[in-house]
C-alpha positions in Angstrom: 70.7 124.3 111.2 74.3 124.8 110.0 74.6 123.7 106.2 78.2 121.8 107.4 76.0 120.1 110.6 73.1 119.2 108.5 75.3 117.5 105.7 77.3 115.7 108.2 73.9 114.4 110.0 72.9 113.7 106.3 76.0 111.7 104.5 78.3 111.5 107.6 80.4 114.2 106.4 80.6 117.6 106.1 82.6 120.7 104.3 83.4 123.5 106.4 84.5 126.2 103.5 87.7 128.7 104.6 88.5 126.8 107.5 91.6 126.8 108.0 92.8 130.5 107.0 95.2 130.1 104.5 97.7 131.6 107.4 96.8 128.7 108.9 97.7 126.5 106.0 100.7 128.1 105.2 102.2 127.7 108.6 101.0 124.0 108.3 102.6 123.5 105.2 105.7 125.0 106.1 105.6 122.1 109.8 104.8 119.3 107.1 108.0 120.1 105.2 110.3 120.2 108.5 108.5 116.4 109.6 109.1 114.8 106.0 112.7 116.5 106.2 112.8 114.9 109.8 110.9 112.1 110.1 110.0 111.3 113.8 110.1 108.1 115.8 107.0 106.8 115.1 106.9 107.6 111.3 106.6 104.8 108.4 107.6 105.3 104.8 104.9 103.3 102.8 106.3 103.4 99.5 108.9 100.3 98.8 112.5 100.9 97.6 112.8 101.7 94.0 108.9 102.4 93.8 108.0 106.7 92.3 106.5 108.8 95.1 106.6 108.8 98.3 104.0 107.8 100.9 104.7 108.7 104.6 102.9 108.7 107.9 103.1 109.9 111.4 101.0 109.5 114.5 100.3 111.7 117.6 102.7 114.3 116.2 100.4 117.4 117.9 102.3 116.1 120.9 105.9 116.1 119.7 105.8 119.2 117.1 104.7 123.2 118.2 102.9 124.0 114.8 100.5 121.1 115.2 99.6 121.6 118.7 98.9 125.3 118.0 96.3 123.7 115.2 94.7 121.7 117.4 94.7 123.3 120.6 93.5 127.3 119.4 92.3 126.8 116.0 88.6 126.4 115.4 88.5 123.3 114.2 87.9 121.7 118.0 85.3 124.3 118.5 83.8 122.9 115.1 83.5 119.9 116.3 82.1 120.2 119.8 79.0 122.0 117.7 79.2 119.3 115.0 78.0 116.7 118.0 76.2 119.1 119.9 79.0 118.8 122.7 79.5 120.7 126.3 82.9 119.5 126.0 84.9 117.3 123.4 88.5 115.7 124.1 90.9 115.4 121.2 92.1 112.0 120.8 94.2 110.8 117.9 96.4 112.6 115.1 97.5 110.8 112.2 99.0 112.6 109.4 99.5 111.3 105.8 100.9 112.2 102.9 101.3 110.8 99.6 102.5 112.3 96.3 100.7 112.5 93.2 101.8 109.7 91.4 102.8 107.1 94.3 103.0 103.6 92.5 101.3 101.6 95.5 99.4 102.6 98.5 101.5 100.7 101.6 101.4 96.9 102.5 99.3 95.4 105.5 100.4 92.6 107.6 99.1 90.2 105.9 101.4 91.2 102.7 98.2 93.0 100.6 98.7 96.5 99.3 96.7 98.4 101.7 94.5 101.3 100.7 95.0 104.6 101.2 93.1 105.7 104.6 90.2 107.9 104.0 87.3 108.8 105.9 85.8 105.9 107.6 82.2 106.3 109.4 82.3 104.6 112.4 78.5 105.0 113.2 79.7 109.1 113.5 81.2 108.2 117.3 84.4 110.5 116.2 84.0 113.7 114.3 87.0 112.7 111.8 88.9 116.5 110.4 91.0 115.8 107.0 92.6 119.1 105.3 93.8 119.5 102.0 96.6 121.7 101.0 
């Protein structure tokens, strides 16, 4: 078995080394720029006035922005995951991207008023194969 499949059967996560190509990361990188330069309608800004760094988000935006569909529609990273779950088919359902700066003072407020943690990989009994990339 696939070291990445057997550690994500293990621990619930796995590493996939190299993926994405650093073309791929560099085009990505350039997309992220152009969405915190313009923020999209259903971005948030996390971060309170007056606070140091800034923490944004932004949902769904493989729909509304051409680099990110590219990712996610011809990139292997789908194709990872249909293996990752032993899949004949697998459907992609949700983006959500995040970014937060080194040295953001608080992490974003929930409803209730409480600073809110940063999102990070959450289990949920393995349903979802969950894909976070780091630049």
């Amino acid at each position: 078995m696939t070291t990445w499949i057997q550690g994500y059967n293990d621990n619930g996560a796995a590493v996939i080394r190299s993926a994405p190509p650093m073309a791929c990361i560099e085009s990505m990188r350039g997309a992220i720029q152009d969405i915190l330069d313009n923020p999209m309608d259903a971005s948030l800004e996390y971060t309170e006035g007056g606070k140091l760094g800034r923490y944004y988000g932004d949902f769904f935006i493989w729909r509304k922005h051409e680099v990110f569909h590219e990712f996610m529609s011809n990139f292997s990273l789908p194709k990872s995951a249909k293996k990752l779950k032993s899949a004949r088919a697998m459907q992609f359902f949700y983006g959500q991207l995040l970014i937060k700066e080194s040295g953001t003072q608080e992490s974003g407020t929930k409803e209730s008023g409480t600073k809110a943690k940063t999102p990070w990989y959450q289990n949920q009994r393995r349903a979802f194969p969950k894909v976070w990339t780091q630049s």
